[in-house]
Structure formats: C-alpha cells, structure tokens
PyMOL Python script that loads the backbone (N, CA, C, O; Angstrom):
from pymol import cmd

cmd.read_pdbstr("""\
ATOM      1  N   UNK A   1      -2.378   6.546   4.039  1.00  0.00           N
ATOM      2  CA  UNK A   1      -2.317   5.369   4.874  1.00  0.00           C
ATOM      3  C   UNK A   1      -3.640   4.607   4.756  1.00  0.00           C
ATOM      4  O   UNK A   1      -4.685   5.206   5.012  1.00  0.00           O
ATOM      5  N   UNK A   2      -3.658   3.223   4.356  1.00  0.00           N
ATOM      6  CA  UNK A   2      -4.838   2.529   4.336  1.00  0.00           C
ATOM      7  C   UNK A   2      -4.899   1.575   5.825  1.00  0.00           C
ATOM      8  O   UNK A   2      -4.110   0.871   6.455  1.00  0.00           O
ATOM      9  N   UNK A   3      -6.162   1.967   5.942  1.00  0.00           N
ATOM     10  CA  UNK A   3      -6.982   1.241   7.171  1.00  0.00           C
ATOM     11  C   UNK A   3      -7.230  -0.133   7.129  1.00  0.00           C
ATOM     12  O   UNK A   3      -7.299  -0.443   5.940  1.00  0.00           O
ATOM     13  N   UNK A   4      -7.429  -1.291   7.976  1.00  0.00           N
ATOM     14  CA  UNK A   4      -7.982  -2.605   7.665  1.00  0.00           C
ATOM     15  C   UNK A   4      -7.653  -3.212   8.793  1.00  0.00           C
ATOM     16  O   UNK A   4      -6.757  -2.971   9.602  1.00  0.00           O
ATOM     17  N   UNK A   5      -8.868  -4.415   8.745  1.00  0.00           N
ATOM     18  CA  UNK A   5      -8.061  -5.510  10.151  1.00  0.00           C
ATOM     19  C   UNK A   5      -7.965  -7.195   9.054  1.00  0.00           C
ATOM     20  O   UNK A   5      -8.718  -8.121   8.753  1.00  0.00           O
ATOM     21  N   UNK A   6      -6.384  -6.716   8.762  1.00  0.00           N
ATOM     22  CA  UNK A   6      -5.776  -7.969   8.401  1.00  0.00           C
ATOM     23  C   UNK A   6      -5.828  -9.118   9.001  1.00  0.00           C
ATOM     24  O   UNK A   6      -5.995 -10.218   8.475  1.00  0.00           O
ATOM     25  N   UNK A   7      -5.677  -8.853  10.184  1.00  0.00           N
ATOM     26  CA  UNK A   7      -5.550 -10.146  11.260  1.00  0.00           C
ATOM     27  C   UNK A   7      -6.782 -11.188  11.769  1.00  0.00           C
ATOM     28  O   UNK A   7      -6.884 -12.304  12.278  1.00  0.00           O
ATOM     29  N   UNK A   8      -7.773  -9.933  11.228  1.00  0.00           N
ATOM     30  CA  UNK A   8      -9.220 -10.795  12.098  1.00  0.00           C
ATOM     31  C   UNK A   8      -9.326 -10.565  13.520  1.00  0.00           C
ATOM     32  O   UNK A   8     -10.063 -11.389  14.062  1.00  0.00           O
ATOM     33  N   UNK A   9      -8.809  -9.681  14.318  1.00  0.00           N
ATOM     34  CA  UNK A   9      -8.714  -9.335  15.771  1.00  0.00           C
ATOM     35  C   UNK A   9      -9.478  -8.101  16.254  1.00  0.00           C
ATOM     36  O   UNK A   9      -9.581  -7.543  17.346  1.00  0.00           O
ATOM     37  N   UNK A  10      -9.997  -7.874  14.975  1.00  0.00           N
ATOM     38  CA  UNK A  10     -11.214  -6.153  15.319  1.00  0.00           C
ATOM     39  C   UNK A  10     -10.859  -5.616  16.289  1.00  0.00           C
ATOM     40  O   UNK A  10     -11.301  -5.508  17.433  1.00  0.00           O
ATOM     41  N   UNK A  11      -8.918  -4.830  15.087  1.00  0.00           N
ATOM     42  CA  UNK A  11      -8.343  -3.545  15.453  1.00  0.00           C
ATOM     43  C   UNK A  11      -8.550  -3.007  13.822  1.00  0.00           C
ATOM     44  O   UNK A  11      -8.682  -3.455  12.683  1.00  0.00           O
ATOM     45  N   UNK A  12      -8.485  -1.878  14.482  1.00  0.00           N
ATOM     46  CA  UNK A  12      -7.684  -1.016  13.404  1.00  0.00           C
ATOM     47  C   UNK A  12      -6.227  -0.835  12.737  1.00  0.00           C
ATOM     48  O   UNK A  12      -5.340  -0.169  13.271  1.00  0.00           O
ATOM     49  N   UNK A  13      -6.106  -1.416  11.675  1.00  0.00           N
ATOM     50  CA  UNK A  13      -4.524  -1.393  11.427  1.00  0.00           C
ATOM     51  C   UNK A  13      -4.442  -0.739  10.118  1.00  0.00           C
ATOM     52  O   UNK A  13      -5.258  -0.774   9.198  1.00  0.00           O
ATOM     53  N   UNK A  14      -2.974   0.043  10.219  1.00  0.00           N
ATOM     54  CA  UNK A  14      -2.818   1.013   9.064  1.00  0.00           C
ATOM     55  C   UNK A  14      -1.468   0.684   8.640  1.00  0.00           C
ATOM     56  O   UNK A  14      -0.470   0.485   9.333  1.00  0.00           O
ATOM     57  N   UNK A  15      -1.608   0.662   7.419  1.00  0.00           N
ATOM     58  CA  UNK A  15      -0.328   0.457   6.445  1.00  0.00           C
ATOM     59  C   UNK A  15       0.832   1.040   6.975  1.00  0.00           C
ATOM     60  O   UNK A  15       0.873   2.223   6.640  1.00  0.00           O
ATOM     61  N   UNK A  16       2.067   0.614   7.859  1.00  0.00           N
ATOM     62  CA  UNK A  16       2.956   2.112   7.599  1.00  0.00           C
ATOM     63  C   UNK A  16       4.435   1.860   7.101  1.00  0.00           C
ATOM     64  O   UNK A  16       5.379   2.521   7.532  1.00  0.00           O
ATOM     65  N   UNK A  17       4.594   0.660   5.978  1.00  0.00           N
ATOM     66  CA  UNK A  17       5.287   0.439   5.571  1.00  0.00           C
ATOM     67  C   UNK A  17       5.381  -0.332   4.181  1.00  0.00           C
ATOM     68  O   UNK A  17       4.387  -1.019   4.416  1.00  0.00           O
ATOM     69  N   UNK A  18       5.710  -0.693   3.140  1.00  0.00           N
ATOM     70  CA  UNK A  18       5.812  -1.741   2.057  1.00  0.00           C
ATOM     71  C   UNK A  18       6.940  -2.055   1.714  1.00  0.00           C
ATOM     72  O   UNK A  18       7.693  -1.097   1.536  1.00  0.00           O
ATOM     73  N   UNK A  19       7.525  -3.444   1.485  1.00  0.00           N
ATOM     74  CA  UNK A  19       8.848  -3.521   1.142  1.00  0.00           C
ATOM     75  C   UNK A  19       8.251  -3.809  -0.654  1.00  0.00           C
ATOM     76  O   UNK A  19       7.185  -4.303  -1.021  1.00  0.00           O
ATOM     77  N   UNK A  20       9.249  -3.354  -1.371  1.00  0.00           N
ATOM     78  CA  UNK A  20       9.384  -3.734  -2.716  1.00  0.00           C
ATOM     79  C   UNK A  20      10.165  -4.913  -2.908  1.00  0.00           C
ATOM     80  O   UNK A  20      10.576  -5.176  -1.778  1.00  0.00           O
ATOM     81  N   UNK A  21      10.481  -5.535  -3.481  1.00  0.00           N
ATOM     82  CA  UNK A  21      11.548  -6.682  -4.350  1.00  0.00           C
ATOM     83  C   UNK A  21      11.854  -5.954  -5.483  1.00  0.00           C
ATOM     84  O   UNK A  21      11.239  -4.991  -5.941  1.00  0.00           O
ATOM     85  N   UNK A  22      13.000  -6.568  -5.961  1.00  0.00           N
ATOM     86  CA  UNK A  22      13.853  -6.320  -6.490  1.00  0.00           C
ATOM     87  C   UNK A  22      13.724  -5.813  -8.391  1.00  0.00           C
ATOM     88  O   UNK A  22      14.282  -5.057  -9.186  1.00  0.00           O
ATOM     89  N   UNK A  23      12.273  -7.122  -8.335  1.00  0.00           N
ATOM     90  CA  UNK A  23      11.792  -6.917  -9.811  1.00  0.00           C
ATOM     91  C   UNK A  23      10.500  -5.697 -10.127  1.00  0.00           C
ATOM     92  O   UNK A  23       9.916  -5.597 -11.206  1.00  0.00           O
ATOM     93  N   UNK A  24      10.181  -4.632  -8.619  1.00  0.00           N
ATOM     94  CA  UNK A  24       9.241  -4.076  -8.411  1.00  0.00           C
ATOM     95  C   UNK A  24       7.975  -4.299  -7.649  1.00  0.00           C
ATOM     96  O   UNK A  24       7.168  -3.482  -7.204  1.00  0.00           O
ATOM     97  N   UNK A  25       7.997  -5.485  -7.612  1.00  0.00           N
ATOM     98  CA  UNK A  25       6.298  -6.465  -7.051  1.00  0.00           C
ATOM     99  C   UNK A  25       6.719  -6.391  -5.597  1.00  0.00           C
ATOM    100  O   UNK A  25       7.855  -6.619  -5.181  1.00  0.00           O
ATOM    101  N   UNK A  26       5.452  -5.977  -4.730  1.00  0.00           N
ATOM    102  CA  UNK A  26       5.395  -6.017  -3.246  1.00  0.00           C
ATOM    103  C   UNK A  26       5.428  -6.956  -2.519  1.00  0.00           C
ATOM    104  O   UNK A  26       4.689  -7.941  -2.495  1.00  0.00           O
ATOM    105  N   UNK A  27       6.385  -6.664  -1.822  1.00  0.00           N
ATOM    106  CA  UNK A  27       6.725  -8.387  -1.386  1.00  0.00           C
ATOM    107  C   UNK A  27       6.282  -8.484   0.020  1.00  0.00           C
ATOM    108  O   UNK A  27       5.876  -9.557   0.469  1.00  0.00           O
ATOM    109  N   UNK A  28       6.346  -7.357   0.770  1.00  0.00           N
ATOM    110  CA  UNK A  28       5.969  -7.609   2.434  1.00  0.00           C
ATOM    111  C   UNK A  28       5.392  -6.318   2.931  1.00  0.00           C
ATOM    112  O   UNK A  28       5.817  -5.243   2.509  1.00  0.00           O
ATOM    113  N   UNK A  29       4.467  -6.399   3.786  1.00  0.00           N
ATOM    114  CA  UNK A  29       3.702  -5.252   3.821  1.00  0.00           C
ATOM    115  C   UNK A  29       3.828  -5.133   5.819  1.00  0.00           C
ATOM    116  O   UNK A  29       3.574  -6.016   6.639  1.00  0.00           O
ATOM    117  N   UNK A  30       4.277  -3.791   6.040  1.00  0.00           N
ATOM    118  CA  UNK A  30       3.981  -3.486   7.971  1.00  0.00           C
ATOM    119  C   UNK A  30       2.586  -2.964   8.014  1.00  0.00           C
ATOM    120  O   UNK A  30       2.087  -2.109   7.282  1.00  0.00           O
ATOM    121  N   UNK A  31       2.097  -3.555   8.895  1.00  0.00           N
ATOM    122  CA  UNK A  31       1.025  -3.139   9.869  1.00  0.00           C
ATOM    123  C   UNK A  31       1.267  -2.079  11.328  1.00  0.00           C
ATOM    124  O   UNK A  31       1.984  -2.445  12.258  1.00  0.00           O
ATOM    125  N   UNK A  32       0.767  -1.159  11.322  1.00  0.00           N
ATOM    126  CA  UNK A  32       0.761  -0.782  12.859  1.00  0.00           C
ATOM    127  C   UNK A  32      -0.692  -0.470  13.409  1.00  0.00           C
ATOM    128  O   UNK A  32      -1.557   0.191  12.837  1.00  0.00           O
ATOM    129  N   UNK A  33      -0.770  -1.083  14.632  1.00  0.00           N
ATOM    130  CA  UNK A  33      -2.097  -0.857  15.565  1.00  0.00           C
ATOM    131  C   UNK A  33      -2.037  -0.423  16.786  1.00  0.00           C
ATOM    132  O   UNK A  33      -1.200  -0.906  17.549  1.00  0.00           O
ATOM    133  N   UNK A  34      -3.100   0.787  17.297  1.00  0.00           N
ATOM    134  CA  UNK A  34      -2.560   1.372  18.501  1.00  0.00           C
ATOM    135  C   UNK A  34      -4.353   1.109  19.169  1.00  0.00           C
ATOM    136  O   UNK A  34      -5.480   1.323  18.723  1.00  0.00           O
ATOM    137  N   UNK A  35      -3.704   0.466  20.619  1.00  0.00           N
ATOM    138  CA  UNK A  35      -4.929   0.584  21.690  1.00  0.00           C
ATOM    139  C   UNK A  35      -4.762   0.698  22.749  1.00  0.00           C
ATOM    140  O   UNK A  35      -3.597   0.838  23.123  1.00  0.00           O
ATOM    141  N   UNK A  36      -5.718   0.693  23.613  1.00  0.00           N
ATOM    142  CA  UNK A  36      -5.852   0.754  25.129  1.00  0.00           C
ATOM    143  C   UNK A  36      -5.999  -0.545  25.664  1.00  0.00           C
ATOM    144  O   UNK A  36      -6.769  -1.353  25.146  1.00  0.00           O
ATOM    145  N   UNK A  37      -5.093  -0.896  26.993  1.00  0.00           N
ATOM    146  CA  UNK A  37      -5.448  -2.015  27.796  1.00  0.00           C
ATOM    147  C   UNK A  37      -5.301  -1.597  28.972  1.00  0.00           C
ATOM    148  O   UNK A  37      -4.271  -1.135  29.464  1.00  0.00           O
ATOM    149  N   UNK A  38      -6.612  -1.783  29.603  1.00  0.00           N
ATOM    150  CA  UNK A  38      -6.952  -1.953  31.110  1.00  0.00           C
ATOM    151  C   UNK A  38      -6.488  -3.267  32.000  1.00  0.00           C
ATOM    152  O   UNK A  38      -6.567  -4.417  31.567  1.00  0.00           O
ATOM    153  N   UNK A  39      -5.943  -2.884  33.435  1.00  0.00           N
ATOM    154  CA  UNK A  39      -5.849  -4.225  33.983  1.00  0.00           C
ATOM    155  C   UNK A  39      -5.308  -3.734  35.674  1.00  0.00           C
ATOM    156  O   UNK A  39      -4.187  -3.377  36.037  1.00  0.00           O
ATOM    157  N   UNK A  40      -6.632  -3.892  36.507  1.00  0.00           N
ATOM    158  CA  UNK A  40      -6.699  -3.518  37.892  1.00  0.00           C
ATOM    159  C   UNK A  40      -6.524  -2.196  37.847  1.00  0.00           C
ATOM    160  O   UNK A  40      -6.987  -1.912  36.743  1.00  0.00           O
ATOM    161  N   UNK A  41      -6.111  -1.097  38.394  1.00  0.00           N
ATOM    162  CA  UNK A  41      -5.954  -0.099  38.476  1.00  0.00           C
ATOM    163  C   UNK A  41      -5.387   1.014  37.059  1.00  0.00           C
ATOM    164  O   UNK A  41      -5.777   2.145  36.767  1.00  0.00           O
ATOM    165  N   UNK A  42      -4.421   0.205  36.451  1.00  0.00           N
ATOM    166  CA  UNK A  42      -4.278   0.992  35.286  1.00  0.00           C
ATOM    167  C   UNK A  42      -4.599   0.517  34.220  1.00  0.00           C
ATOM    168  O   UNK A  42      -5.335  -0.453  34.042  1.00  0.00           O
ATOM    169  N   UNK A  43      -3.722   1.596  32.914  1.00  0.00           N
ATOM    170  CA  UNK A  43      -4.047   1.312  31.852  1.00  0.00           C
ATOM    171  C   UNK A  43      -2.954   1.696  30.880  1.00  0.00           C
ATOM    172  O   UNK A  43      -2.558   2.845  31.080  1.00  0.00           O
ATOM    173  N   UNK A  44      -2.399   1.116  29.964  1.00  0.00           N
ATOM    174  CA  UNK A  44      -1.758   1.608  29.076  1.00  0.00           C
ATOM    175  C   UNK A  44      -1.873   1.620  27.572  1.00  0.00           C
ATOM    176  O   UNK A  44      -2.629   0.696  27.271  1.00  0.00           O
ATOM    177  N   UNK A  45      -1.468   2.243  26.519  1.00  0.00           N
ATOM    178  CA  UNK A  45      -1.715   2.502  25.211  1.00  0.00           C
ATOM    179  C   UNK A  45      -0.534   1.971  24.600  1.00  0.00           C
ATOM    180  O   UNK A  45       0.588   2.416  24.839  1.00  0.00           O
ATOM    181  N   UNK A  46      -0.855   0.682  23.530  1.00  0.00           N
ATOM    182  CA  UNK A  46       0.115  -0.274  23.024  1.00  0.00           C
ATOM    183  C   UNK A  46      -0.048  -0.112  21.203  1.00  0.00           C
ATOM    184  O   UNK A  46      -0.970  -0.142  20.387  1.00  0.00           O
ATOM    185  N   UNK A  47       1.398   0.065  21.187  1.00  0.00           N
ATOM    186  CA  UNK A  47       1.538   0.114  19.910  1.00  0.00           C
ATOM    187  C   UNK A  47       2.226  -0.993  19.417  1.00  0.00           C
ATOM    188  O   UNK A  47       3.253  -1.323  20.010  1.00  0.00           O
ATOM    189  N   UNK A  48       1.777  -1.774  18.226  1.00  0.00           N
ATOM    190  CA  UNK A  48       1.629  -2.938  18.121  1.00  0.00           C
ATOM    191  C   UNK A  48       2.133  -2.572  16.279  1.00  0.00           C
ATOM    192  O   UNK A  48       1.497  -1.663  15.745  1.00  0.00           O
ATOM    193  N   UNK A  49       3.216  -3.279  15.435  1.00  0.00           N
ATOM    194  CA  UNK A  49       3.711  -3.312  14.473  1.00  0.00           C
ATOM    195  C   UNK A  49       3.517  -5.110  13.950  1.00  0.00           C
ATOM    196  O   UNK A  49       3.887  -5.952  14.768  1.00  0.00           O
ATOM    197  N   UNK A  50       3.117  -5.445  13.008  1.00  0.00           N
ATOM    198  CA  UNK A  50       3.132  -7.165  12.235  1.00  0.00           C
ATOM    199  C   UNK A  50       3.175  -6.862  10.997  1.00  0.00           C
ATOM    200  O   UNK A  50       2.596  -5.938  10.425  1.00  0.00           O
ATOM    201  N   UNK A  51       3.964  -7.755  10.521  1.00  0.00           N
ATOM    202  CA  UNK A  51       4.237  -8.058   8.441  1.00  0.00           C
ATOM    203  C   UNK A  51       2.952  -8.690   9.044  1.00  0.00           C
ATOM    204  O   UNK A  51       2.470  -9.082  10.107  1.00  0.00           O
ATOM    205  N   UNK A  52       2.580  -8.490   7.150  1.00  0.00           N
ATOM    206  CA  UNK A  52       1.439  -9.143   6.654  1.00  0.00           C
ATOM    207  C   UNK A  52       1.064 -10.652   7.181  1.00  0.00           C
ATOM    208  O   UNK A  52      -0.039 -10.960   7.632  1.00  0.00           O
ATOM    209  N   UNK A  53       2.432 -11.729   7.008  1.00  0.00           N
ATOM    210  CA  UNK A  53       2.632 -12.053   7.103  1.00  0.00           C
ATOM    211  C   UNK A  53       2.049 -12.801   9.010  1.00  0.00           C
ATOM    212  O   UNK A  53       2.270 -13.967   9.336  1.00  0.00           O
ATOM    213  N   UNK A  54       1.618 -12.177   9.566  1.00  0.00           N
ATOM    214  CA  UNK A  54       1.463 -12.082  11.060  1.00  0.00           C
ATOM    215  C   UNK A  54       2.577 -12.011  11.908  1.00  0.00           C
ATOM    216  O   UNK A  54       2.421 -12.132  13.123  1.00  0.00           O
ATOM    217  N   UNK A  55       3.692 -11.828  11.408  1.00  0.00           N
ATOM    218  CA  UNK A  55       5.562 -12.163  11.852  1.00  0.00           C
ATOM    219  C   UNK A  55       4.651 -11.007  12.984  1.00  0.00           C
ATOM    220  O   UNK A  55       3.653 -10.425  12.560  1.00  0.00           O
ATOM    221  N   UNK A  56       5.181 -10.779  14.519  1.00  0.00           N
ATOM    222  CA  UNK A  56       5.477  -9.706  15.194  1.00  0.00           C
ATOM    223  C   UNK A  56       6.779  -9.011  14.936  1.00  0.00           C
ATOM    224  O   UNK A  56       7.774  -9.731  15.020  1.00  0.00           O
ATOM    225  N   UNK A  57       6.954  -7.810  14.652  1.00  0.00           N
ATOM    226  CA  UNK A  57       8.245  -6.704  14.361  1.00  0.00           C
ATOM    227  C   UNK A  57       8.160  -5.805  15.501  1.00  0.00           C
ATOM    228  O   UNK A  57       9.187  -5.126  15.520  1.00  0.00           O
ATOM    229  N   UNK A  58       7.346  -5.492  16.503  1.00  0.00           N
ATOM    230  CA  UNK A  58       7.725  -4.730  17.396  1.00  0.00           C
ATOM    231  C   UNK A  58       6.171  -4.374  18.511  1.00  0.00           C
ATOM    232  O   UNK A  58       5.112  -4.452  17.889  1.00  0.00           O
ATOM    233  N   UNK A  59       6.068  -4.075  19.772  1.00  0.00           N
ATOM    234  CA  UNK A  59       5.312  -3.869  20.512  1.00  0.00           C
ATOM    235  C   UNK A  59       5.521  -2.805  21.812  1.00  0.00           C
ATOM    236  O   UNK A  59       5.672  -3.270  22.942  1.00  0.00           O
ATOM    237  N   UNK A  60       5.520  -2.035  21.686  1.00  0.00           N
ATOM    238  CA  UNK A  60       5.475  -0.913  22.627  1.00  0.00           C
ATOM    239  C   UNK A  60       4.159  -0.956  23.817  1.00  0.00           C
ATOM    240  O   UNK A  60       2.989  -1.340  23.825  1.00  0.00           O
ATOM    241  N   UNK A  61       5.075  -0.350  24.742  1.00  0.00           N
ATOM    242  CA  UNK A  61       3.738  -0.610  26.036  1.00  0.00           C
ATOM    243  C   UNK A  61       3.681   1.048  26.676  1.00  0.00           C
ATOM    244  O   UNK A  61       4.666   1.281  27.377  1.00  0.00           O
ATOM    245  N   UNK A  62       2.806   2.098  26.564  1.00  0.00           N
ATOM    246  CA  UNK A  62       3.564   3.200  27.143  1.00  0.00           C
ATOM    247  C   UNK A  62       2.251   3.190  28.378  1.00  0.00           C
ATOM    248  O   UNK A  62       1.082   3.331  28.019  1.00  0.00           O
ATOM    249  N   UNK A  63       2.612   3.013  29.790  1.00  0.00           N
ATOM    250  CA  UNK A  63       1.389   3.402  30.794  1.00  0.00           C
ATOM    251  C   UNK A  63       0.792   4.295  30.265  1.00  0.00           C
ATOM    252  O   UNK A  63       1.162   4.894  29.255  1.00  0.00           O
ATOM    253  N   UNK A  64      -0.408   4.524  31.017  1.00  0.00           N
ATOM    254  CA  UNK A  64      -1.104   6.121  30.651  1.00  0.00           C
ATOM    255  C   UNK A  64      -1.726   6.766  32.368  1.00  0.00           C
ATOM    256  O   UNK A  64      -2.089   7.926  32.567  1.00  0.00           O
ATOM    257  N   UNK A  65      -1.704   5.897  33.184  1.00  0.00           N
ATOM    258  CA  UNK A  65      -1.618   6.075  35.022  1.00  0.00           C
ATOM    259  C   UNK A  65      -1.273   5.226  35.713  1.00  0.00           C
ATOM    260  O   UNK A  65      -1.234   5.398  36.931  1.00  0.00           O
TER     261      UNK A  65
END
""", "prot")
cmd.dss("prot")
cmd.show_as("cartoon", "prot")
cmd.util.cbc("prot")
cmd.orient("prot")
C-alpha cells in the first residue's frame, strides 16, 4: 500500500484500490484516509475513501465516546 497526500489536506492517504482499462493503462486510482475529529464533548474516527480524481466514494463516521 502506498502512502501520500494527493489532495493537499495533510492526511495520510493510502492506495486501496486501482481500476485498470481495458487496454491495461490505469485509469482511476481509490484513496482511503482515516482520522480523528473532535467536537464539544466527543470524538469520532472517520474513514474517508476519494478517486484520484477528488470524486467522494464513501465516508464513514464511527463515534469513539
């Protein structure tokens, strides 16, 4: 899994997907990034999925208290 911040948002994001095309050449690449957000009393750990592309594909919110 390769590391990087594609986005310019100083996370950590790791490869966890590549689509191929048809003639072999990589055509679209997933990102996933996992952090912490605080806000008044709690906090939860968000998992965060984007194509290269910056498209959003998915965002998970799981509390943590």
């Amino acid at each position: 899994m390769r590391a990087a911040d594609p986005f310019g948002d100083d996370q950590d994001w790791a490869v966890i997907d590549e689509i191929i095309d048809q003639d072999g050449y990589l055509s679209r690449v997933l990102w996933q990034c996992r952090y912490i957000v605080e806000s008044g009393s709690g906090s939860a750990q968000v998992t965060e999925r984007r194509w290269d592309d910056g498209q959003h594909e998915s965002r998970e919110v799981e509390p943590l208290n």
